[in-house]
PQR file with spaces between the fields and no chain letter, atoms N, CA, C, O and H, PARSE charges and radii, in Angstrom:
ATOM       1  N    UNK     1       0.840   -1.177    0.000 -0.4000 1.5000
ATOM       2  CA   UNK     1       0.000    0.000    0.000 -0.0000 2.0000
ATOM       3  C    UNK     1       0.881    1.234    0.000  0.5500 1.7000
ATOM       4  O    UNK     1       1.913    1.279    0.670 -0.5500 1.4000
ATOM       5  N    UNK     2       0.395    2.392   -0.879 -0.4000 1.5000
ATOM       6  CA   UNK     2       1.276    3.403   -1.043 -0.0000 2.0000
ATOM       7  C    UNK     2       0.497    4.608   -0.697  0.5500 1.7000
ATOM       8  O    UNK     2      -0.720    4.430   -0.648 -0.5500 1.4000
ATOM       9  H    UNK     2      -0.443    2.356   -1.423  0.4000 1.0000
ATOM      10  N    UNK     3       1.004    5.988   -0.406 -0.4000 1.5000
ATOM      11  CA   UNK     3       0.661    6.772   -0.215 -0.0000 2.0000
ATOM      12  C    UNK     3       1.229    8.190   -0.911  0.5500 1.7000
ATOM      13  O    UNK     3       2.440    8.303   -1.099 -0.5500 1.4000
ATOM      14  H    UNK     3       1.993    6.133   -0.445  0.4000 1.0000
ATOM      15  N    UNK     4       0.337    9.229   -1.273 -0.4000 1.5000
ATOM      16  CA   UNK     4       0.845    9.981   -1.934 -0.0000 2.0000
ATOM      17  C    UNK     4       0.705   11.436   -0.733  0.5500 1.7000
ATOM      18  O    UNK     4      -0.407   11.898   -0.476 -0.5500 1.4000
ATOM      19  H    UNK     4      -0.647    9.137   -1.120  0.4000 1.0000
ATOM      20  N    UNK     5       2.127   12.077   -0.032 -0.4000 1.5000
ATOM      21  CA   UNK     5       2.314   13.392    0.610 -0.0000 2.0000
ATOM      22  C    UNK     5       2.417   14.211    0.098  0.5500 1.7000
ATOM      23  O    UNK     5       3.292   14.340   -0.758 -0.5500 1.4000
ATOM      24  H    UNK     5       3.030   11.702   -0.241  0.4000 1.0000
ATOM      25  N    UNK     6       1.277   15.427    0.506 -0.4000 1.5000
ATOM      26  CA   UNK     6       1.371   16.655    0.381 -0.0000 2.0000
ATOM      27  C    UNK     6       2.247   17.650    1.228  0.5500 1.7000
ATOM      28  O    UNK     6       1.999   17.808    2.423 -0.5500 1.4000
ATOM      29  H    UNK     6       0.566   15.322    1.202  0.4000 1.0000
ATOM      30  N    UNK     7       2.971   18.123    0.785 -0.4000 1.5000
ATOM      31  CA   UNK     7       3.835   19.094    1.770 -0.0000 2.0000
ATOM      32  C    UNK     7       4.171   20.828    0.700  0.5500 1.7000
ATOM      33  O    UNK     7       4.191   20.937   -0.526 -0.5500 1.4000
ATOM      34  H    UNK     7       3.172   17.995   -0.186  0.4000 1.0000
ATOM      35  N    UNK     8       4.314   21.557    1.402 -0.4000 1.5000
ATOM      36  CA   UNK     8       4.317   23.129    1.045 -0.0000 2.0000
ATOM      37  C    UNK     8       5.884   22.891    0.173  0.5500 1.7000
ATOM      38  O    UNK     8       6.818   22.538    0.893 -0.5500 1.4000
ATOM      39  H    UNK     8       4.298   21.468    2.398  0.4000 1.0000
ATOM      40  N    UNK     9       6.117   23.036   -1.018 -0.4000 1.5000
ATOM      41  CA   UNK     9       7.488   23.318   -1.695 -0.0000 2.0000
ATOM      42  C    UNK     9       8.091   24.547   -1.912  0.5500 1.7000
ATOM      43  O    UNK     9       7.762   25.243   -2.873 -0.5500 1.4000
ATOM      44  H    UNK     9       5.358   23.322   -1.603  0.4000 1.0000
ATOM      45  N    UNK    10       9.094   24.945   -0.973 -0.4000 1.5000
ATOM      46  CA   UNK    10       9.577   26.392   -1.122 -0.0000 2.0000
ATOM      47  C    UNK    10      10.496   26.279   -2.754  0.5500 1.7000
ATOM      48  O    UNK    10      10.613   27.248   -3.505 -0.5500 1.4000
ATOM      49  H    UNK    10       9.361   24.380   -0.192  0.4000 1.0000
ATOM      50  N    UNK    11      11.009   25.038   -3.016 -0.4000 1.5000
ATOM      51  CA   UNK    11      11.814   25.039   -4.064 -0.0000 2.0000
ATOM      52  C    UNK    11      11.920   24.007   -5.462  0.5500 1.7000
ATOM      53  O    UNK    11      12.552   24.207   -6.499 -0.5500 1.4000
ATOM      54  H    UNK    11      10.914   24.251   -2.407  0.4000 1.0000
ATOM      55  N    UNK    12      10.952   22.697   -5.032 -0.4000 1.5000
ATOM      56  CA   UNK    12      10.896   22.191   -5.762 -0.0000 2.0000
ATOM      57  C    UNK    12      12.214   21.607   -6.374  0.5500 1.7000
ATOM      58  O    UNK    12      12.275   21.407   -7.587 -0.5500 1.4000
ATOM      59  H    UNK    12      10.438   22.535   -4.189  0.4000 1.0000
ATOM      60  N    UNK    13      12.941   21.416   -5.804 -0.4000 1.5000
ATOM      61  CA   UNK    13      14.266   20.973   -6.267 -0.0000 2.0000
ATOM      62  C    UNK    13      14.940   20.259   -4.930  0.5500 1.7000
ATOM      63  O    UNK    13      16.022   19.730   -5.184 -0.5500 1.4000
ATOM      64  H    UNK    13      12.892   21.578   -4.818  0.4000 1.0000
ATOM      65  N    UNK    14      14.603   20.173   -3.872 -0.4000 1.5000
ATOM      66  CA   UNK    14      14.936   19.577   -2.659 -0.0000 2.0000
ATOM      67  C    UNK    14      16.462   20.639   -1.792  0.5500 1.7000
ATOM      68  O    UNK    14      17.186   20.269   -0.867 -0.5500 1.4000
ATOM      69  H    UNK    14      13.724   20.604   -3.666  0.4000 1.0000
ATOM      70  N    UNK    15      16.483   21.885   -2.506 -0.4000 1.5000
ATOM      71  CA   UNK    15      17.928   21.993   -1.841 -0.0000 2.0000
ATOM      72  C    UNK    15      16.865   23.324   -0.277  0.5500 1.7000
ATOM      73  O    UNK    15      17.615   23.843    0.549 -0.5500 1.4000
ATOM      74  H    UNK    15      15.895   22.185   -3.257  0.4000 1.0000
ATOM      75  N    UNK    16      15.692   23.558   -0.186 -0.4000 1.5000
ATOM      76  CA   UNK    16      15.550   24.566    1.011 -0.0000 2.0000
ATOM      77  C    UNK    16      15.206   23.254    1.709  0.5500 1.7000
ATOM      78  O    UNK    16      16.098   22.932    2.492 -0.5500 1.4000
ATOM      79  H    UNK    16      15.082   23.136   -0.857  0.4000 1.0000
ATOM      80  N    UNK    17      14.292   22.490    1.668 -0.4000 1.5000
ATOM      81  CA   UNK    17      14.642   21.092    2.542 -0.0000 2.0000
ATOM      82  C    UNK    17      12.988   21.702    3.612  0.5500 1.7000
ATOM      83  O    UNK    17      12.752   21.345    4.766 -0.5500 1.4000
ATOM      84  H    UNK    17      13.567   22.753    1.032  0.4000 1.0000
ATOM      85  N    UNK    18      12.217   22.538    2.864 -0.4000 1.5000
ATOM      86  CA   UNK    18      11.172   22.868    3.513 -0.0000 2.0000
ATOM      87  C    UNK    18      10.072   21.493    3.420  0.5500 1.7000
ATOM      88  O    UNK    18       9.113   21.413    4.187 -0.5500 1.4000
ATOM      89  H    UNK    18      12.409   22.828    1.926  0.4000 1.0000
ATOM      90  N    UNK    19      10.372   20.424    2.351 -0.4000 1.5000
ATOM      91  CA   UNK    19       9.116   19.624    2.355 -0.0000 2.0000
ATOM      92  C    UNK    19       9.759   18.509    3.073  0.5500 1.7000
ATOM      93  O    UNK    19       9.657   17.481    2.403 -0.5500 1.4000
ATOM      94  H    UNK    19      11.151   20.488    1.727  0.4000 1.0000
ATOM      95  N    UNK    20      10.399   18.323    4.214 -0.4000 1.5000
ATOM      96  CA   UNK    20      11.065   16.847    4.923 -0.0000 2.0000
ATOM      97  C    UNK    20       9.944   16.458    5.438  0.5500 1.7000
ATOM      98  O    UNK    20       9.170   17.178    6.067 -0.5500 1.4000
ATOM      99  H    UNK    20      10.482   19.159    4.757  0.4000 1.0000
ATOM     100  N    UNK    21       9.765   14.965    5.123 -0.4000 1.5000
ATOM     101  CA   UNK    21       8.698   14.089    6.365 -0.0000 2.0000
ATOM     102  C    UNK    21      10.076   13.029    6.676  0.5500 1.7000
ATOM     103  O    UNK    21      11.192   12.760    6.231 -0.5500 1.4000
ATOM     104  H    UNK    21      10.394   14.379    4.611  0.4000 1.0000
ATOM     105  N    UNK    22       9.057   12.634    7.842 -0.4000 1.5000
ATOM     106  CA   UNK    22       9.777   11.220    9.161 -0.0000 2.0000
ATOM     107  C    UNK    22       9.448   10.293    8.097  0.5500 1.7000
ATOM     108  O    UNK    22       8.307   10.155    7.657 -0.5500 1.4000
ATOM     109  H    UNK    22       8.151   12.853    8.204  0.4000 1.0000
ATOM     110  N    UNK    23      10.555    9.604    7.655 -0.4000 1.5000
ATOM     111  CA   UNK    23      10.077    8.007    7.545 -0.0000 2.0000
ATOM     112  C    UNK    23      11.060    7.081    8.093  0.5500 1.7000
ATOM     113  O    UNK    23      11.995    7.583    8.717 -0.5500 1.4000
ATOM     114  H    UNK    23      11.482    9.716    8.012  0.4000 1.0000
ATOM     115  N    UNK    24      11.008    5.779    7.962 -0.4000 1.5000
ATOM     116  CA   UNK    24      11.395    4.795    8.642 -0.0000 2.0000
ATOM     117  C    UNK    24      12.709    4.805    8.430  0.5500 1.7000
ATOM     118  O    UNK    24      13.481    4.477    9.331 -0.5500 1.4000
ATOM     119  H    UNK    24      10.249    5.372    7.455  0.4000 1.0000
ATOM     120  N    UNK    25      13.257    5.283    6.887 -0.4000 1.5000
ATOM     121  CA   UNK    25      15.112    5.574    6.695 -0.0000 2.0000
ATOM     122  C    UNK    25      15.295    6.851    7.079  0.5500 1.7000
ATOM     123  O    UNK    25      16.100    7.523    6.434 -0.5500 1.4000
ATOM     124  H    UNK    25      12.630    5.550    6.155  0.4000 1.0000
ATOM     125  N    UNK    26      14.859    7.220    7.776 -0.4000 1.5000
ATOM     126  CA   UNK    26      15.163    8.512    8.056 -0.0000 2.0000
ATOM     127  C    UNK    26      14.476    9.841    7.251  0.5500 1.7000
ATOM     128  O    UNK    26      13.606    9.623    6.409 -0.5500 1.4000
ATOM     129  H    UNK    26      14.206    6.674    8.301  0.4000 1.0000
ATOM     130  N    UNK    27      14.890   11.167    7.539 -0.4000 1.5000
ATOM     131  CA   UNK    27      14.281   12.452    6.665 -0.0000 2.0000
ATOM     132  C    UNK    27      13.990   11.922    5.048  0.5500 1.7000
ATOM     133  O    UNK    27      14.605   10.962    4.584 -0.5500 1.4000
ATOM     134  H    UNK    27      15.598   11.344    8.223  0.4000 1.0000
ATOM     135  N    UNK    28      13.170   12.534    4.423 -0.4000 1.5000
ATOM     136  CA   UNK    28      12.693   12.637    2.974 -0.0000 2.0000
ATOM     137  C    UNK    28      12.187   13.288    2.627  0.5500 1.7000
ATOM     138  O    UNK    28      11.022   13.451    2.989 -0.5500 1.4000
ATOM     139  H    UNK    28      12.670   13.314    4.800  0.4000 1.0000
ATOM     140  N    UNK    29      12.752   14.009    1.758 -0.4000 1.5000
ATOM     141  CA   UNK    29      11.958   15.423    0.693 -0.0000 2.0000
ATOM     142  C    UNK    29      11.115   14.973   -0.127  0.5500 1.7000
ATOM     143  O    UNK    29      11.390   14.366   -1.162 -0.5500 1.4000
ATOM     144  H    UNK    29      13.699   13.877    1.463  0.4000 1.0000
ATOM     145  N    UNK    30       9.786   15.300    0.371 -0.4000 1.5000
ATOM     146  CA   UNK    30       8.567   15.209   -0.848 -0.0000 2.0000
ATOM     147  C    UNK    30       8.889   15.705   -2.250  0.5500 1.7000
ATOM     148  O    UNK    30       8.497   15.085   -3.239 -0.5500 1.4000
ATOM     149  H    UNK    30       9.563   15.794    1.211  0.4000 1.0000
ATOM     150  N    UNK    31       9.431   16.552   -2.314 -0.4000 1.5000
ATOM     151  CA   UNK    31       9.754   16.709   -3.782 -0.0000 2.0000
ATOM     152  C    UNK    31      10.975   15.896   -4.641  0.5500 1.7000
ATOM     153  O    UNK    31      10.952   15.963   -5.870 -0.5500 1.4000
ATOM     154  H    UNK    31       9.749   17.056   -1.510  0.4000 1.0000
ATOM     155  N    UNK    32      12.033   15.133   -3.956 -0.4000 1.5000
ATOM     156  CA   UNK    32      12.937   14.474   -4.560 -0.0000 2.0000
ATOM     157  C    UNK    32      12.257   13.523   -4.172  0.5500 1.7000
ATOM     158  O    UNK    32      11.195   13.351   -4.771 -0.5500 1.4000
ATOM     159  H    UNK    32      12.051   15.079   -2.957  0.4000 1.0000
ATOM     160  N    UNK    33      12.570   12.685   -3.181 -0.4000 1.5000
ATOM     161  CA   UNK    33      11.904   11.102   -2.671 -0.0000 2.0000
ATOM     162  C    UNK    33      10.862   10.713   -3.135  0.5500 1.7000
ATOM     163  O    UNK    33      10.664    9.750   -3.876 -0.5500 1.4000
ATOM     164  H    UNK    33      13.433   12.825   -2.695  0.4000 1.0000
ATOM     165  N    UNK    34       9.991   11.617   -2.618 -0.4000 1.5000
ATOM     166  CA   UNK    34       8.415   11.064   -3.185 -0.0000 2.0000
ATOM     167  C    UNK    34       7.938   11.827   -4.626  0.5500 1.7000
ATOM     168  O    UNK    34       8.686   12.091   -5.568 -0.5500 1.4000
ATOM     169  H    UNK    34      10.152   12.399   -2.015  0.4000 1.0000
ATOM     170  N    UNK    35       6.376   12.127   -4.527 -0.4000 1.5000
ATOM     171  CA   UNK    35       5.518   12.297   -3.194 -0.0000 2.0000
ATOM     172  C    UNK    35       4.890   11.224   -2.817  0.5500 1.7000
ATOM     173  O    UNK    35       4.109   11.187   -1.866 -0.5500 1.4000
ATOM     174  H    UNK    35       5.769   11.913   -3.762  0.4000 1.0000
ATOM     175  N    UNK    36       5.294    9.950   -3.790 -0.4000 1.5000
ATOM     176  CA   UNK    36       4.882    9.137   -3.337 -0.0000 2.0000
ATOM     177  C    UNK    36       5.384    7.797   -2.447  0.5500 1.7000
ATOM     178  O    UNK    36       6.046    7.062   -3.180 -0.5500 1.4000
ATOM     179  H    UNK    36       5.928    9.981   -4.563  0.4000 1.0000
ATOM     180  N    UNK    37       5.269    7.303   -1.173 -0.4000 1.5000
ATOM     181  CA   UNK    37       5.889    6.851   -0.391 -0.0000 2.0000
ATOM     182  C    UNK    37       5.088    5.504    0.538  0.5500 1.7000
ATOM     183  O    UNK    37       3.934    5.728    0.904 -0.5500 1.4000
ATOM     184  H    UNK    37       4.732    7.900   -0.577  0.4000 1.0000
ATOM     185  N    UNK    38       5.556    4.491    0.804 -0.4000 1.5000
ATOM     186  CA   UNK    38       4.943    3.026    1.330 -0.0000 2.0000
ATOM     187  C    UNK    38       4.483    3.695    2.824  0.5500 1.7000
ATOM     188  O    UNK    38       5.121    4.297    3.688 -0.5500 1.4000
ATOM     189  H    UNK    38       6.493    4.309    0.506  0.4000 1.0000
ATOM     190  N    UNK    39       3.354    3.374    2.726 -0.4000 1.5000
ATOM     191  CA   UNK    39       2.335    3.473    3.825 -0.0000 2.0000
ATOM     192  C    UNK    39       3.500    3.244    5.046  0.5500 1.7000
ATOM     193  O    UNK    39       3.784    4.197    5.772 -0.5500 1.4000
ATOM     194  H    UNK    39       2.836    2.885    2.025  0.4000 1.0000
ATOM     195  N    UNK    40       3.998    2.244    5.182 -0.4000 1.5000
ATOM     196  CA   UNK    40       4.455    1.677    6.515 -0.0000 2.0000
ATOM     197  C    UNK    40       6.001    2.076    6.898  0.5500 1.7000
ATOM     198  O    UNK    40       6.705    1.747    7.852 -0.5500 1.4000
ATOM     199  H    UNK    40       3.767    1.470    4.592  0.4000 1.0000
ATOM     200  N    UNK    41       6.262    3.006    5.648 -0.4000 1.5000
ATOM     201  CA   UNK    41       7.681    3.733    5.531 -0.0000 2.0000
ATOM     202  C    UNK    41       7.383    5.185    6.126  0.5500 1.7000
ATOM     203  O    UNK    41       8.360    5.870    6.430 -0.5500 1.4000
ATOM     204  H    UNK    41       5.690    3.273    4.873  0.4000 1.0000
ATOM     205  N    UNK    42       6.183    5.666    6.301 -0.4000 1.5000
ATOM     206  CA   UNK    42       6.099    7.112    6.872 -0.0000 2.0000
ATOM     207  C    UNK    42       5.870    6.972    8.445  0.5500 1.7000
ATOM     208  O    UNK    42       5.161    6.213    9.107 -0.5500 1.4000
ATOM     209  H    UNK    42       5.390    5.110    6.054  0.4000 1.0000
ATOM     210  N    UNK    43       6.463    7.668    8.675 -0.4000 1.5000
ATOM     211  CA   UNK    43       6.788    7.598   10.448 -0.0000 2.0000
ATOM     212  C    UNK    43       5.603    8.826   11.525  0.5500 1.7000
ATOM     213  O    UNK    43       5.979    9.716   12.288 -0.5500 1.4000
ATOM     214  H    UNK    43       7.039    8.285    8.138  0.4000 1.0000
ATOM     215  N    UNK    44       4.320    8.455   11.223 -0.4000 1.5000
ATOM     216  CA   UNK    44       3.589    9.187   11.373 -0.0000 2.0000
ATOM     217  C    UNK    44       3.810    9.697   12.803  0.5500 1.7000
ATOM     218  O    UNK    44       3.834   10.907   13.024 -0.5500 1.4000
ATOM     219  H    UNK    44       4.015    7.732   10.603  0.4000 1.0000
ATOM     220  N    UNK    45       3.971    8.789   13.774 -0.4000 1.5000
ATOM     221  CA   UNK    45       4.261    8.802   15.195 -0.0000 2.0000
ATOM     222  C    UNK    45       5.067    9.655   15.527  0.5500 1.7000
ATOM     223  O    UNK    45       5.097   10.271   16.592 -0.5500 1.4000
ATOM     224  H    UNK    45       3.951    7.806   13.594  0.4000 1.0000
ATOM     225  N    UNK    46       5.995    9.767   14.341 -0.4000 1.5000
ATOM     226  CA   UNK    46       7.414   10.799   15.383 -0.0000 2.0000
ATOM     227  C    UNK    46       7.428   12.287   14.830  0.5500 1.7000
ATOM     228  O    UNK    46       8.383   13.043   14.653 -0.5500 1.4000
ATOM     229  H    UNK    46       5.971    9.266   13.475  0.4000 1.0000
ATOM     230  N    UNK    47       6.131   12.463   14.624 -0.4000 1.5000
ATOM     231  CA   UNK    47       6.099   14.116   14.102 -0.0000 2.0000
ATOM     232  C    UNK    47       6.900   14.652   13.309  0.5500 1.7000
ATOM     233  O    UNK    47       7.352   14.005   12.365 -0.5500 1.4000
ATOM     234  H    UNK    47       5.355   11.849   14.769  0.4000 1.0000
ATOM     235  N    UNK    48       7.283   16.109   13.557 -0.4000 1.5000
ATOM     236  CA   UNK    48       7.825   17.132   12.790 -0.0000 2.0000
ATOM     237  C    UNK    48       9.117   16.205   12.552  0.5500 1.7000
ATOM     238  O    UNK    48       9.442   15.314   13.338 -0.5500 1.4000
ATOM     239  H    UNK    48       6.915   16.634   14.324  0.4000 1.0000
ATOM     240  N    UNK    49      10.013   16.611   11.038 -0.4000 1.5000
ATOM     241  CA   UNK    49      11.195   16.342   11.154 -0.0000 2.0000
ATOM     242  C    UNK    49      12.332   17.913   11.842  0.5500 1.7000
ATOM     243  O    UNK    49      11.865   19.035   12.041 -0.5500 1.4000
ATOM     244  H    UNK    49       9.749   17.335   10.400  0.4000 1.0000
ATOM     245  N    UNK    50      13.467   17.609   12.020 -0.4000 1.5000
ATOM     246  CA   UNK    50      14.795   18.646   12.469 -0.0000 2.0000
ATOM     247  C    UNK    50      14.450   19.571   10.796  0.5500 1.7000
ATOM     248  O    UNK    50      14.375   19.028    9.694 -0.5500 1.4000
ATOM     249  H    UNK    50      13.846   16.698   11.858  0.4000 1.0000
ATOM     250  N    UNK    51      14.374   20.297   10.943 -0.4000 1.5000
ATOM     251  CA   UNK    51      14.577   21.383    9.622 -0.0000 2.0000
ATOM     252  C    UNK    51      15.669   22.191    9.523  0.5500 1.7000
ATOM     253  O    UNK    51      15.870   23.275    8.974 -0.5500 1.4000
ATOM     254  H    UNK    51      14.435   20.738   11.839  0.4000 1.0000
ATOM     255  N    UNK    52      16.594   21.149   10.417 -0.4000 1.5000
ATOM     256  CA   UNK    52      18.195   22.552   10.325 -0.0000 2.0000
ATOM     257  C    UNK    52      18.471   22.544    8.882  0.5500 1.7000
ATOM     258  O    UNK    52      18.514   21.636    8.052 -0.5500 1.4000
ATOM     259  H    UNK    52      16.431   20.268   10.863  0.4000 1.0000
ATOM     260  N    UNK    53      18.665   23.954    8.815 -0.4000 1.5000
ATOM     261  CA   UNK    53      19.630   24.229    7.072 -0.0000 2.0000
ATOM     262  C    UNK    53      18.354   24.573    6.255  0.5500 1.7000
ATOM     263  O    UNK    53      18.364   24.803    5.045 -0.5500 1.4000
ATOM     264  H    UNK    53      18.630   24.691    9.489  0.4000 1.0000
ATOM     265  N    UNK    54      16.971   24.584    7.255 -0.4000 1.5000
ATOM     266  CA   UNK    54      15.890   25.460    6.606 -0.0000 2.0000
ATOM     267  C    UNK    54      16.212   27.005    6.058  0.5500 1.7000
ATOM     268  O    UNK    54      16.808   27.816    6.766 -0.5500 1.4000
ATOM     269  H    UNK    54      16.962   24.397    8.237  0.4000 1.0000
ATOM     270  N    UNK    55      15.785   27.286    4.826 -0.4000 1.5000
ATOM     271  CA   UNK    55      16.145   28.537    4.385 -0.0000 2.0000
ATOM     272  C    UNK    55      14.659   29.310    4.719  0.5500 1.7000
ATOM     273  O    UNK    55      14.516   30.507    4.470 -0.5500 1.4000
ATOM     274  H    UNK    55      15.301   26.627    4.250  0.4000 1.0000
């Protein structure tokens, strides 16, 4: 089962790092990684990701 994330894109290119979600390997940019991503790979539980190096 897959899932498709919506997240706000400041850049569309992954370098402001504004669209990170939690998943199970760690951070992932909706706009490079996904947006589409395995149900059981998104880490719904552990909230916000670290956004250091947010522009």
């Amino acid at each position: 089962t897959q899932i498709a994330v919506e997240q706000h894109m400041g850049c569309a290119m992954g370098v402001c790092r504004a669209c990170v979600i939690v998943t199970a390997q760690g951070n992932a940019r909706v706009c490079r990684e996904g947006p589409v991503f395995g149900l059981g790979d998104v880490a719904f539980d552990q909230g916000e990701p670290a956004t250091v190096g947010l522009v």
